[in-house]
N, C-alpha and C positions, 0 to 999 in steps of 0.2 A: 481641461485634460482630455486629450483625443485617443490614450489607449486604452480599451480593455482589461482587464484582470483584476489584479489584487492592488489596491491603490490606499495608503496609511500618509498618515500623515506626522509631521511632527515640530516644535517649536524649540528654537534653538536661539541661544542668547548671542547671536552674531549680526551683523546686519547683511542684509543680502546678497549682498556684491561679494562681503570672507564666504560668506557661505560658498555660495557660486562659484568662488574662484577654486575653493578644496575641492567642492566637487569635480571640477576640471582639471584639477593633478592629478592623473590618472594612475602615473608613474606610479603616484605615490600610494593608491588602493590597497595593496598587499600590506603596507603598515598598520589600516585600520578596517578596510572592512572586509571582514570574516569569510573565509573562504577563496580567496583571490592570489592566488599564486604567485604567477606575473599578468604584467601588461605594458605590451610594448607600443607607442606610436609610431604607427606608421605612415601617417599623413597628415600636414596641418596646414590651416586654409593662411591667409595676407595675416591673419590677426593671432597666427600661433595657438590657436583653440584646433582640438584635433580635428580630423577632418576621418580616419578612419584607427582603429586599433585593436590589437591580438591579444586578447583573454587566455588563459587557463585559468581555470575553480577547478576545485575541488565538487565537486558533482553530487555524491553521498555515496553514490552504488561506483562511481567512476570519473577519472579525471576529464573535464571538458572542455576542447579546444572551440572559440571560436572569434569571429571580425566582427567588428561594430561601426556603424557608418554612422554619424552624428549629424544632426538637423541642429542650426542655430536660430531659423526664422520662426521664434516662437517670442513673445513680449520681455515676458519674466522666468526664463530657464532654455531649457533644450530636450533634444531627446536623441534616442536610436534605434536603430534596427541593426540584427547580424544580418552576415551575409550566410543564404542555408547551406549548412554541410551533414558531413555524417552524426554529428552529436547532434545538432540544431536544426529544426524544421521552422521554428519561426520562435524570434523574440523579439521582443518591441519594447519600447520602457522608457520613460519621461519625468522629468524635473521639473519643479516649480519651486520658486521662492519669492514669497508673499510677504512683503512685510505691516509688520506689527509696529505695537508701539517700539518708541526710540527706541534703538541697541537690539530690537530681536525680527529674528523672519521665523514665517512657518513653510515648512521643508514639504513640499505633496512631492512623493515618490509612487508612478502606477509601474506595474512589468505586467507582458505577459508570455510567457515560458510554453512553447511544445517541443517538447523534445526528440529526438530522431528515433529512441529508440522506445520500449514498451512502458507506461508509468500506468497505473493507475488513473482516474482524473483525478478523486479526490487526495490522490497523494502527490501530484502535481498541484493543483491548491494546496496543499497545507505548503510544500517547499519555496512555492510563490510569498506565500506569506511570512515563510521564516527568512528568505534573503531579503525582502524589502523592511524588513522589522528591524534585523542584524545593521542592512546597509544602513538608514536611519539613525538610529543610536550608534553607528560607528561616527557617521556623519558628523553628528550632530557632538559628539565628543569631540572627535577631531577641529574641526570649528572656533569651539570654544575653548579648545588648548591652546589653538595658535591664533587668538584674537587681540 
């Protein structure tokens, strides 16, 4: 795992590849994990895995626009970074999917969040911890509904 911040993990009764593949419906985020408005693709590389795409969340204090550039040259997952704008000064944030015994993987999800405008640190971590907690246990439902 190469980024910083709040990094959780979790175990989910799918094998890696359903796992993987939810995670990469991106479209599909705003049905399970919390806070995700829309997301639009707007680039995908020879192999239809996105290659860049347009966030809105829901923020807490304010709704946040922003682009994510995806990295596929990782073993077992991927990651990304936005591109900075006025909400976003830097996020980073990465997947992994380890598997376990037959039928399950464990899900490592790190982020980490500076946001453009004034937070706290410690309440920047605690929001770090509650989106990767949220995304996870969306995840990881989602997964195992459609396995």
């Amino acid at each position: 795992m190469t980024v910083e911040g709040t990094v959780q993990r979790i175990e989910v009764s799918a094998e890696p590849q359903h796992v993987y593949e939810v995670a990469l419906d991106l479209e599909a985020y705003p049905e399970w994990a919390g806070g995700v408005k829309t997301v639009a693709v707007t680039k995908q590389d020879e192999y239809g895995r996105p290659q860049e795409a347009d966030f809105v969340v829901d923020g807490m204090v304010k709704e946040i626009s922003y682009t994510l550039v995806y990295d596929f040259n990782h073993d077992n997952g991927f990651s990304w970074k936005a591109i900075p704008n006025d909400d976003i000064t830097e996020l980073k944030g990465q997947y992994e999917f380890n598997e376990m015994e037959e039928g399950c993987c464990e899900v490592v999800y790190a982020l980490k969040v500076d946001p453009a405008f004034t937070v706290p640190g410690f309440l920047r971590r605690q929001a770090e911890k509650q989106i990767v907690g949220t995304a996870l246990r969306g995840l990881k439902k989602r997964a195992e509904e459609t396995n």
